[in-house]
C-alpha positions in Angstrom: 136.7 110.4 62.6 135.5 113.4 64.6 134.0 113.1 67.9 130.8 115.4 68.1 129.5 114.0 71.5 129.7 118.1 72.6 128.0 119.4 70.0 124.7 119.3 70.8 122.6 118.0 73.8 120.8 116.1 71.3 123.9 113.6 70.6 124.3 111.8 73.6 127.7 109.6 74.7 125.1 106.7 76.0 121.8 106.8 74.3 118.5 106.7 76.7 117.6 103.2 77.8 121.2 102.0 77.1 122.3 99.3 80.0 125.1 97.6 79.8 125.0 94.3 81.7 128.2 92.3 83.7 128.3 88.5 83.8 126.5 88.7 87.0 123.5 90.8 85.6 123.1 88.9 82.8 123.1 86.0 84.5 120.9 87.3 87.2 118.6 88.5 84.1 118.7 84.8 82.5 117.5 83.6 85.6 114.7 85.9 86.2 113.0 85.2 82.9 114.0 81.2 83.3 111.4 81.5 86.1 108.8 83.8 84.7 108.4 81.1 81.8 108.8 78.0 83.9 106.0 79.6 85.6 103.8 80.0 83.8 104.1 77.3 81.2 103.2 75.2 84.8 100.3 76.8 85.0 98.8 76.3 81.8 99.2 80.2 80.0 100.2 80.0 76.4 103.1 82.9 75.2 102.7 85.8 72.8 105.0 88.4 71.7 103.8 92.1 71.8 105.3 94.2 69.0 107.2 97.3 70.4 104.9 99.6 68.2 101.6 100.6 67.3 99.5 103.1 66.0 99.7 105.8 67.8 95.2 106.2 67.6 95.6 102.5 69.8 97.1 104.3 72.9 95.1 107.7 72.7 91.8 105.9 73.1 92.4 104.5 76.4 95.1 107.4 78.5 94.0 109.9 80.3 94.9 113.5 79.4 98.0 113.6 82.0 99.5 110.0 80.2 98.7 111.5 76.5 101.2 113.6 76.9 103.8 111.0 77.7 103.7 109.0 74.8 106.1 109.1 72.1 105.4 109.6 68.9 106.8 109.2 65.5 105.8 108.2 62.0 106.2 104.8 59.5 106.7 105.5 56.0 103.3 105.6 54.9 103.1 108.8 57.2 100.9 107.1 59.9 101.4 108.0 63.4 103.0 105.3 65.7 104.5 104.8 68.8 106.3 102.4 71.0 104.4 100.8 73.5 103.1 102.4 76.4 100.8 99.7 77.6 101.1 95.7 76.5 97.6 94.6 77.8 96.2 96.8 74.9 98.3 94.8 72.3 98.3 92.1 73.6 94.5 91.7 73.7 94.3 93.5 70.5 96.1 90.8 68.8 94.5 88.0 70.7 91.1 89.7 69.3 92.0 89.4 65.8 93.6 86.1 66.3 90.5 84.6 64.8 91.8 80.8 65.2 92.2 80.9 69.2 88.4 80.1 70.0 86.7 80.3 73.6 89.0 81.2 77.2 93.0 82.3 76.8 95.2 82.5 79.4 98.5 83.6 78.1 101.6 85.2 79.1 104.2 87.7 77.5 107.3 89.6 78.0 107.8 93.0 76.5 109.0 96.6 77.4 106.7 99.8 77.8 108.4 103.4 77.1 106.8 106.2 78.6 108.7 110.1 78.5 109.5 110.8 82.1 109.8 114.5 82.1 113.1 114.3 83.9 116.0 116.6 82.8 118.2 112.9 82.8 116.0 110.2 81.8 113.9 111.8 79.2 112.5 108.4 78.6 111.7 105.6 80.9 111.6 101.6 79.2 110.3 99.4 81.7 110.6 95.3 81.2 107.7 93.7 82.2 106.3 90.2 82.4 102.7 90.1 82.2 100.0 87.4 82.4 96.3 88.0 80.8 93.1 85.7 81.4 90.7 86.2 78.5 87.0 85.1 78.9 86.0 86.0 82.7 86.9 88.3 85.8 85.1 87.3 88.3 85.9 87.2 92.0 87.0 83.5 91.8 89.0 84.4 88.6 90.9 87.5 91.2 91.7 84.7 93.7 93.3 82.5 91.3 95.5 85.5 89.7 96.4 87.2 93.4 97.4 83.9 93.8 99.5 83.4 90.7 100.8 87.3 91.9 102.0 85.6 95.3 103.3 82.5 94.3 105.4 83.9 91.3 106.8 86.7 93.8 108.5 83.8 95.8 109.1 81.8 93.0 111.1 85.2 91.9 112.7 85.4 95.4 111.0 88.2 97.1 111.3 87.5 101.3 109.1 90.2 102.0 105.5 90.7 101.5 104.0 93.0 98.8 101.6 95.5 100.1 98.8 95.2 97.1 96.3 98.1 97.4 93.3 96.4 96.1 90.5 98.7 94.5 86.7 98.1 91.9 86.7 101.3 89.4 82.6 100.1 89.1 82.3 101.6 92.6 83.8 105.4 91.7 81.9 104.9 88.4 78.6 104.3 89.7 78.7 107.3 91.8 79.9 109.9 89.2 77.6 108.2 86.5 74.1 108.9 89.8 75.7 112.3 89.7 75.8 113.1 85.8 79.0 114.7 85.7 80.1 115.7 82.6 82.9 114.4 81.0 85.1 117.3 81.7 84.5 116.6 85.4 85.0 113.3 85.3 88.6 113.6 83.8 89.0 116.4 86.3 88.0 113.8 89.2 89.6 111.1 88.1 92.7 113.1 87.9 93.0 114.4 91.6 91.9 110.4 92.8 95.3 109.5 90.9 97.4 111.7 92.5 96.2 111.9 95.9 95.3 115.6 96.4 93.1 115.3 99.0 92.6 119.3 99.7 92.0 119.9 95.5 89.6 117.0 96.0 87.1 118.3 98.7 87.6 121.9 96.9 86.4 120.2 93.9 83.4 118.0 95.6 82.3 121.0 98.1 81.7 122.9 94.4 80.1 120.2 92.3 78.2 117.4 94.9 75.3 119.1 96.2 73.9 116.1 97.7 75.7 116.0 101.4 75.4 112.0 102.0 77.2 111.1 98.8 79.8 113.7 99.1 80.8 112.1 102.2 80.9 108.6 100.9 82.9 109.9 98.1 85.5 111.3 101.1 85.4 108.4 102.8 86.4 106.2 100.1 89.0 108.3 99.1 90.3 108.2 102.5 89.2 104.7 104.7 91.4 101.4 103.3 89.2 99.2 105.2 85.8 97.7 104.3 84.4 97.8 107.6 85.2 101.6 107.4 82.7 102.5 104.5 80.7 99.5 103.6 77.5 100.7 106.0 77.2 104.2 104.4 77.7 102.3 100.8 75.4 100.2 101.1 72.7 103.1 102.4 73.8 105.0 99.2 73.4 102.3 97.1 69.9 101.5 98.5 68.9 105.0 98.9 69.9 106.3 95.0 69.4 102.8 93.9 73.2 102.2 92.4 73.4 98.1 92.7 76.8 98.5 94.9 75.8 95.5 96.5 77.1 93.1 94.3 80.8 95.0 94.3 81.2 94.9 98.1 80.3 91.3 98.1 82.8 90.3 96.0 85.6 92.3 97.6 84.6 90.8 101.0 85.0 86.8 99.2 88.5 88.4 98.1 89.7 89.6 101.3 88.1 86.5 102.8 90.2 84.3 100.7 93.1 86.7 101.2 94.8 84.1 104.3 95.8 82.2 101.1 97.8 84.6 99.5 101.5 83.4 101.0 103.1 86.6 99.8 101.0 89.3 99.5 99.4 92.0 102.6 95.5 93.0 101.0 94.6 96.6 101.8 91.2 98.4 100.3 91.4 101.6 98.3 87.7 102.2 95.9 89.1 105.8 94.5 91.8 104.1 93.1 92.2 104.8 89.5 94.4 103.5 87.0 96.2 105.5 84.4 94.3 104.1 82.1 90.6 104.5 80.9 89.8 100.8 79.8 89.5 99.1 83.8 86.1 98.4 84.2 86.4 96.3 88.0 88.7 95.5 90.0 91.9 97.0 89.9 95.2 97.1 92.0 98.6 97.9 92.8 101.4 95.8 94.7 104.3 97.6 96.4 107.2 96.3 97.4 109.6 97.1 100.6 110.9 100.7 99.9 110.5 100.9 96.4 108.0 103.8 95.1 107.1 102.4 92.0 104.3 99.7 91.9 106.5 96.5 91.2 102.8 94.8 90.2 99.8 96.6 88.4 96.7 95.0 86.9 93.1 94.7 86.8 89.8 93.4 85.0 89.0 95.0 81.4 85.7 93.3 80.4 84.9 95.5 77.3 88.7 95.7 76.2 88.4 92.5 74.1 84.7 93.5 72.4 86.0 96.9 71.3 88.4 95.1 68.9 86.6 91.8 67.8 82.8 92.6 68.7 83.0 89.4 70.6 81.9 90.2 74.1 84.1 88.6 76.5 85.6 89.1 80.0 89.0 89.3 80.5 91.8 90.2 83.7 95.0 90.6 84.2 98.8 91.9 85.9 102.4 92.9 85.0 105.1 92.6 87.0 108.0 94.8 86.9 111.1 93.0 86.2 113.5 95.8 86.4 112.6 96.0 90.2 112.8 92.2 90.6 116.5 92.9 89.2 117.0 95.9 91.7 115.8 94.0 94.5 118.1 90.8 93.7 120.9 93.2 93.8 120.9 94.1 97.1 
């Protein structure tokens, strides 16, 4: 048998995504996901599997232009387009939508891996294993509390000694604004874009060429840039009242979470309103939880309350998190 390992960069001695495990990380691993389930089965959520593929049309209708670009894609044998799974909310709701038996509120758990390319020269492709947790039938601030809570108490059920830092943010706020302003949806994307990655000199180019009005391009600033409520909320709520946008409601609710926020054992509440997801389907709240060192969010999550209609035509609520168990191994390791 001849080994052709050198003949081209395409034939790789260890595929991408390949890990191999001792005793003492599979045993760590075992352990890990012993405790995601006893968790959650304790608390009532029901488990689902996610496939690892879709069509590829499910992921397109909910990335931005940046994240289209990083999914996969391939084709079944009927020559539709699929791909593996960039984002298990969207399946997972999906499925629960045509899931025509499960009637009223869900709460339901899964774990699953998401594969995104990475545009790195050595790991073309990054799989992430995730556990994730999904309420189905409200999102209100009471239904926040209880899943920051569920965030916090599975972290030490998991191990974690340190606190995560979860930046806590309400997409309705940003979207308010933009939708007073009638930006296109060019600009929008365009927006939302430099909000994700923090550019905060393309940003006031950008606002200083398309925000005429002088008040709300400051609040927009000052949002981008304040993680404190006290910072911002008096010039919100004289925006609000002055354009007539009903912010009212949003900062309320933020100010009963970070009220409530003493009883969060394991997690440090900071505000950020321009924070945006990398994908299109958040409609409220939204957040991500950092841990220690790490870079990567180790939790990410949010409220999707038209996620759930768009598949069934039912209209109902619905919230949720992942949690990245990859880091919970890296951290373990230590």
């Amino acid at each position: 048998m001849i080994n052709e390992r050198n003949t081209s960069s395409e034939v790789k001695w260890i595929p991408d995504g390949f890990h191999f495990l001792d005793h003492e990380d599979s045993l760590r691993r075992k352990k890990i996901l012993d405790k995601v389930y006893q968790f959650f089965d304790e608390r009532g959520y029901l488990e689902v599997t996610p496939p690892g593929f879709d069509f590829t049309s499910s992921f397109l209708r909910y990335v931005s232009p940046t994240e289209e670009a990083r999914i996969l894609k391939s084709r079944d044998l009927s020559g539709k387009e699929i791909s593996p799974s960039i984002d298990l909310t969207l399946q997972v709701v999906k499925g629960m939508a045509g899931f025509s038996v499960k009637k009223g509120n869900q709460k339901i758990f899964y774990t699953g891996r998401i594969v995104k390319d990475n545009f790195k020269k050595n790991a073309d492709r990054r799989e992430i294993l995730q556990a994730g947790a999904e309420i189905i039938g409200h999102s209100n601030a009471n239904t926040f509390k209880m899943l920051l809570t569920h965030i916090s108490e599975l972290s030490l059920a998991l191990g974690l000694t340190q606190k995560i830092t979860l930046v806590l943010g309400n997409t309705a706020v940003y979207s308010q604004i933009v939708d007073y302003l009638r930006f296109s949806t060019t600009d929008k994307n365009t927006l939302s874009h430099l909000l994700y990655l923090k550019e905060e000199k393309s940003i006031r180019e950008f606002l200083d060429a398309k925000v005429k009005k002088k008040d709300i391009k400051e609040i927009l600033l000052k949002i981008i840039l304040s993680f404190e409520l006290k910072e911002i909320k008096t010039d919100l709520l004289a925006v609000s009242k002055k354009y007539k946008m009903n912010l009212e409601h949003f900062i309320a609710e933020t100010e009963d979470i970070f009220k409530y926020s003493s009883h969060f054992k394991n997690l440090d509440l900071c505000l950020d309103y321009s924070l945006i997801r990398d994908l299109d389907y958040y409609t409220g709240f939204v957040f991500h939880g950092y841990y220690d060192r790490v870079s990567y969010p180790l939790v990410t999550g949010g409220a999707y309350d038209n996620l759930f209609q768009k598949f069934s035509g039912e209209e109902k609520r619905a919230c949720g998190f992942a949690i990245n168990i990859d880091i919970i191994e890296e951290i373990n390791r230590r």
